[in-house]
C-alpha positions in Angstrom: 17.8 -27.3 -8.0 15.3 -26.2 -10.1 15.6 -26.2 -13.6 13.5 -25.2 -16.8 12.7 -28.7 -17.6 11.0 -28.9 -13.9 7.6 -29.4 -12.9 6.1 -27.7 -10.1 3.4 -27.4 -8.1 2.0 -25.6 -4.9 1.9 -27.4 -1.7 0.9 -26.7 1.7 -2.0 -25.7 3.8 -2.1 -21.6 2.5 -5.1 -19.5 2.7 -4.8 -16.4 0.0 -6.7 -13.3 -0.3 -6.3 -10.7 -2.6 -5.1 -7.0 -1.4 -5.5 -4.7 -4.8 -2.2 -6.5 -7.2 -0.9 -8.4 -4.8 -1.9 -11.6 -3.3 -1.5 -12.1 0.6 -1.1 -15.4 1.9 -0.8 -17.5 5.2 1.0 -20.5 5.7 -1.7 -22.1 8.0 0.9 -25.1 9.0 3.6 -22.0 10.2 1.7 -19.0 10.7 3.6 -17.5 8.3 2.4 -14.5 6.1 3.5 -14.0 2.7 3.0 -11.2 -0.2 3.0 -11.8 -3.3 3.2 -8.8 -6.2 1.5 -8.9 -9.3 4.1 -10.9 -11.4 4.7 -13.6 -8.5 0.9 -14.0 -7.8 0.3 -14.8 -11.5 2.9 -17.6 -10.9 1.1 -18.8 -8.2 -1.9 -18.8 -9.8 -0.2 -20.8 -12.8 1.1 -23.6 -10.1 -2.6 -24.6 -8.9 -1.8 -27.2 -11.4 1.6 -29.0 -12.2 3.5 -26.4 -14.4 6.7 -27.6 -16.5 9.1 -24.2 -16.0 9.8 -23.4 -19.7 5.4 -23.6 -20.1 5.2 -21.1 -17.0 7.8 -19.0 -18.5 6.3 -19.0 -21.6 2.9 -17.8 -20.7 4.5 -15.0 -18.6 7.0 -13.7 -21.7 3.1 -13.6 -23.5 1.4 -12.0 -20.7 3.8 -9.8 -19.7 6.1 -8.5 -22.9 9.5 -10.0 -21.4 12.1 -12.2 -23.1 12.5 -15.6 -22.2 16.6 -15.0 -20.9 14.9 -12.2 -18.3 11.8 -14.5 -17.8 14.2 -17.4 -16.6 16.8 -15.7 -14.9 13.6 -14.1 -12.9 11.3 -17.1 -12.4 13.6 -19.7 -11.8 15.5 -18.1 -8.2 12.1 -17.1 -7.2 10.6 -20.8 -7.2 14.0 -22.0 -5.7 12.6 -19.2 -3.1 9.5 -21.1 -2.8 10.4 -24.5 -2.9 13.5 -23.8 0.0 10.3 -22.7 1.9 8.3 -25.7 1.3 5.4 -23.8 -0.8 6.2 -25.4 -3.8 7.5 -28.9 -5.0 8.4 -30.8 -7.7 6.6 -33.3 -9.2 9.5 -35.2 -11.8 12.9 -34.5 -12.2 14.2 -33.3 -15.5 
């Protein structure tokens, strides 16, 4: 489970392009395509390096004029998302 306290990072083999907002990427390992909107291609951006949640969280409530309850309850099933799929992992438990 992922908490706030987690660091993550992305993993994986993906080749990304950009299509106007959103960010299209391919799972090169799968052959899976995935498409990312604004919000959730900024988080992937952020993950390029090991990320604690509450640090991602908090550039995204700055960059995007949301509170940190709505930040968290949004970011935090979506990287479950992503980690259940093996694009992201963590790097140290909380």
């Amino acid at each position: 489970m992922i908490s706030r306290d987690a660091v993550v990072v992305r993993t994986g083999d993906l080749v990304s392009a950009p299509m106007g907002d959103e960010l299209a990427m391919m799972d090169m390992e799968t052959g899976t395509y995935f498409v990312l909107d604004e919000i959730a291609a900024a988080i992937w951006e952020q993950l390029e390096q090991p990320t604690r949640v509450s640090a991602l969280c908090s550039t995204l409530e700055n960059r995007y004029d949301v509170s940190a309850s709505q930040c968290e309850a949004d970011v935090l099933p979506f990287l479950q998302s992503l980690h259940a799929k093996r694009l992201v992992r963590l790097v140290e438990e909380p």
